[in-house]
N, C-alpha and C positions, 0 to 999 in steps of 0.2 A: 181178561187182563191185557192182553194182547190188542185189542179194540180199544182200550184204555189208552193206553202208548201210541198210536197210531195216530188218534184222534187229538191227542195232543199236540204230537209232531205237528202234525198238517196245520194246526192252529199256530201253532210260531210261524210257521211257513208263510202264512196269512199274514200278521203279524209283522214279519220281516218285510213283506213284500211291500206292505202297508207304507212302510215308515221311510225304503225305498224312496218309494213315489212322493212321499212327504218332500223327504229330505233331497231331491232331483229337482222340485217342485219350488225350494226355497232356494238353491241354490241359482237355478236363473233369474227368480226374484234380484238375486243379490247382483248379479253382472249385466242386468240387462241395462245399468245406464253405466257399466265401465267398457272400456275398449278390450276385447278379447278375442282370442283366438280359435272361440268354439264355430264351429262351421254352423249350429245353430244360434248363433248371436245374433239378435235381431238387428236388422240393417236400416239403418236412418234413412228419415224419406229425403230426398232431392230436391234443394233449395228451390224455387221458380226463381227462370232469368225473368227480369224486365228490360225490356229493349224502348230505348226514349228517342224516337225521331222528331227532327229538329225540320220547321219545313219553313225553307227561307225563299221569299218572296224579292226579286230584283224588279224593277219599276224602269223602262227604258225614257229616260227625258228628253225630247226633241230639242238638239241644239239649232237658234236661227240663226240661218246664214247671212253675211250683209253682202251684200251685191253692189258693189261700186263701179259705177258707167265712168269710164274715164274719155271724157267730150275730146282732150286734145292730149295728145302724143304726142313728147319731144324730147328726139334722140341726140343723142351727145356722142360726136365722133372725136374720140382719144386721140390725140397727134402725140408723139412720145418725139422726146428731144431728140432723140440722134436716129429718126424716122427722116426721111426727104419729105416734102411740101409741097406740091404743085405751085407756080405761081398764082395760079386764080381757083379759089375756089368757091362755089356757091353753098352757102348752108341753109336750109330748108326749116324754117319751124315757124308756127304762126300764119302769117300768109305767105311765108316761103319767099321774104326780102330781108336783107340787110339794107341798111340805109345809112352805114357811115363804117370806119373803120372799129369804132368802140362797140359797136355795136357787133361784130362779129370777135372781137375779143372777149366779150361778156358772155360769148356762147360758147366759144372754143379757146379756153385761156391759152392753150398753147401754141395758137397758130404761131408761123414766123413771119416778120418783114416780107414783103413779095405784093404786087399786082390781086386787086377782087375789084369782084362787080357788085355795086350800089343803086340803089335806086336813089332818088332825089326826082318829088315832082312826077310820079309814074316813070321816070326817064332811066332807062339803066346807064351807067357811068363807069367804066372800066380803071381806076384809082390805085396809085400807090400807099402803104398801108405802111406805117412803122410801128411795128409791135411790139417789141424791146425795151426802148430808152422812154421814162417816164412813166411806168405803168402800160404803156404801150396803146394802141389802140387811137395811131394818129393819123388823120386822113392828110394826104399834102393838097394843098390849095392852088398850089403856085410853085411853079418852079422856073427857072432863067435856061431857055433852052439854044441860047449863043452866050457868046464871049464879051458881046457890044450892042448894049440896047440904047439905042440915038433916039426916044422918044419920050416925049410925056405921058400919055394915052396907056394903061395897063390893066387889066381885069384881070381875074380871080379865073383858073380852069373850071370850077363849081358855081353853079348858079345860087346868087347872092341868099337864097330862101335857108341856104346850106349855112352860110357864112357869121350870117347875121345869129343863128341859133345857135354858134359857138362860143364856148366858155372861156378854152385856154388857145394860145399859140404857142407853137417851137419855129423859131426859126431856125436854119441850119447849113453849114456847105455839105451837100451831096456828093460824092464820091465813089458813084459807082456802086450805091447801096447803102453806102455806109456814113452815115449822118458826123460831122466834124463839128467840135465847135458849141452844139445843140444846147441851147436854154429856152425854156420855157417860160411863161407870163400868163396874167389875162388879158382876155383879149379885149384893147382900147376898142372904146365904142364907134373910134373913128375908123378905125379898119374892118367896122362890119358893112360899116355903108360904104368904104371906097380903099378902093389899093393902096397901101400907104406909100405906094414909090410914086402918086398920083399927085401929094399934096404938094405944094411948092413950099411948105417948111410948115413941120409938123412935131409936137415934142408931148410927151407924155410920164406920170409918174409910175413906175412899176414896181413890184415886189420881185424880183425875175431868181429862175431856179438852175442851177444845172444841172441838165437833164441826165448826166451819167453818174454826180456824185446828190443830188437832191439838193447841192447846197444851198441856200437861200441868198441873194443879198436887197436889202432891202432900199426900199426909194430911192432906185436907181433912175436914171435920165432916159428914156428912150428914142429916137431922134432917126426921122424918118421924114423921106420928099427928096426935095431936089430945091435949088440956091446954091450958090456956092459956098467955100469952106475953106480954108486953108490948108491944114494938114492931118488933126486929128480926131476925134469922134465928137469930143465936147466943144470941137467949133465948134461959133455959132455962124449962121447963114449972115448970108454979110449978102447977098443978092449974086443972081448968074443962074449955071444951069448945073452944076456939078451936083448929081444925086448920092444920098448915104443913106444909109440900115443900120445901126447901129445900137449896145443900149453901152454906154458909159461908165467907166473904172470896172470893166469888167470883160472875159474872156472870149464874149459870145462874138458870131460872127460882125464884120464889119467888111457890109458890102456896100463898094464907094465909085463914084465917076461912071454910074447909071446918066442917061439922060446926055451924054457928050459926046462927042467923036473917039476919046480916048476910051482905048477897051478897059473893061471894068476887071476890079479888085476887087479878092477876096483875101482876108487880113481877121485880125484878131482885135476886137475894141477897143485896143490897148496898145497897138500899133498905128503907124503912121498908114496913111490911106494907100500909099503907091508903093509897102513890102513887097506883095507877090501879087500876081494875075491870078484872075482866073484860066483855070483851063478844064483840065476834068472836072472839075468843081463846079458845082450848082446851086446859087443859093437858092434856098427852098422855103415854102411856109408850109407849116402843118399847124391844122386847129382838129379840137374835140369839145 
């Protein structure tokens, strides 16, 4: 009996163990796709990284160079207005000549009035330069270096190859630098080939300018030589020897009694011939 009861037990035992393991069995079934806190919960496997390299190629382009031969070189020296000026000075471009007053204005706009050296003809020429009044860049030709010139006979300081290739004239009383008076024209064709204090009566039609205000006055009389004359510009030569420079109804110099014993006057075109002498005064021609 006893065997009986024993063998029973043990069989539930069995039994219970059985249904145990069943039921332990189903229950991880049940959690193994929930999140849980059993230390036997099975552990998800570990995503793979993929790692994406990027592989970038730069390509170096030969840049070409241009190479510019520069055959001539020409330096430009700055003269600043309230800089001093040497009277003479040589500027160097090209084959290292100037050959007239404008022609060293066109390189150095700012030189000032004052003495340079020119070539004319291979010849170098030491020249007075008026750079100023008219755009500047005036070479003087001529200038009265007394008080009383008693002669017919007069040349140009510049050799006529100079004279003849000029455009305009100024003529002017000098004073010590300083140009009086100063109006410009073109230059009559008779004053390329000969000094106009040369002609024994010489009259010509001009457009003439004043060279400090630009102003124009048009077909004016210009009246140059020697014959005599009365008293004032728009005489006419009546014969003698009384020389005048003058251009008529207008303010420009009027340089008169050239060519006679009486010492020469220097006066205004609008004035009578014998107002004032010359003294420091110089009348002057300038061409460009």
């Amino acid at each position: 009996m006893l065997k009986i009861i024993l063998l029973t037990m043990s069989l539930l035992l069995l039994l219970d163990a059985s249904d145990y393991s069943r039921a332990n069995s189903a229950a991880k079934d049940a959690f193994k796709d929930l999140d849980c806190d059993f230390g036997d919960c099975p552990k998800p496997a570990p995503e793979p990284k993929v790692i994406i390299q990027e592989k970038v190629i730069i390509k170096e382009v030969p840049v070409e160079k241009e190479v510019v031969v520069e055959k001539e070189v020409i330096v430009e020296k700055v003269i600043y207005k309230d800089r001093e000026v040497e009277d003479a000075i040589e500027v160097f471009a090209g084959d290292g000549k100037n050959y007239s007053c404008q022609d060293i204005k066109e390189k150095l706009p700012h030189s000032k009035s004052g003495y340079y050296d020119i070539f004319i003809e291979n010849q170098k020429y030491n020249v007075y330069c008026e750079m100023r009044l008219a755009g500047g860049g005036w070479t003087r030709v001529w200038q009265a270096d007394r008080e009383n010139y008693h002669q017919t006979q007069y040349d140009y300081d510049l050799p006529y190859s100079f004279v003849e290739n000029s455009i305009y004239t100024m003529i002017s009383f000098d004073n010590r630098g300083r140009q009086l008076l100063a109006h410009n024209f073109k230059t009559p064709q008779e004053w390329k080939v000969q000094h106009p204090m040369m002609y024994s009566r010489g009259t010509a039609r001009v457009d003439v300018f004043d060279s400090y205000t630009n102003k124009m006055h048009r077909n004016r009389k210009l009246i140059y030589g020697f014959e005599n004359f009365s008293s004032k510009c728009n005489d006419g030569f009546k014969g003698g020897d009384w020389g005048k420079v003058c251009i008529a109804y207008t303010k420009a110099p009027f340089y008169a009694s050239f060519n006679h014993r009486q010492k020469d006057y220097c006066n205004t075109s609008q004035e009578h011939y014998n107002t004032r002498r010359c003294q420091e005064k110089r009348f002057s021609i300038f061409m460009k």
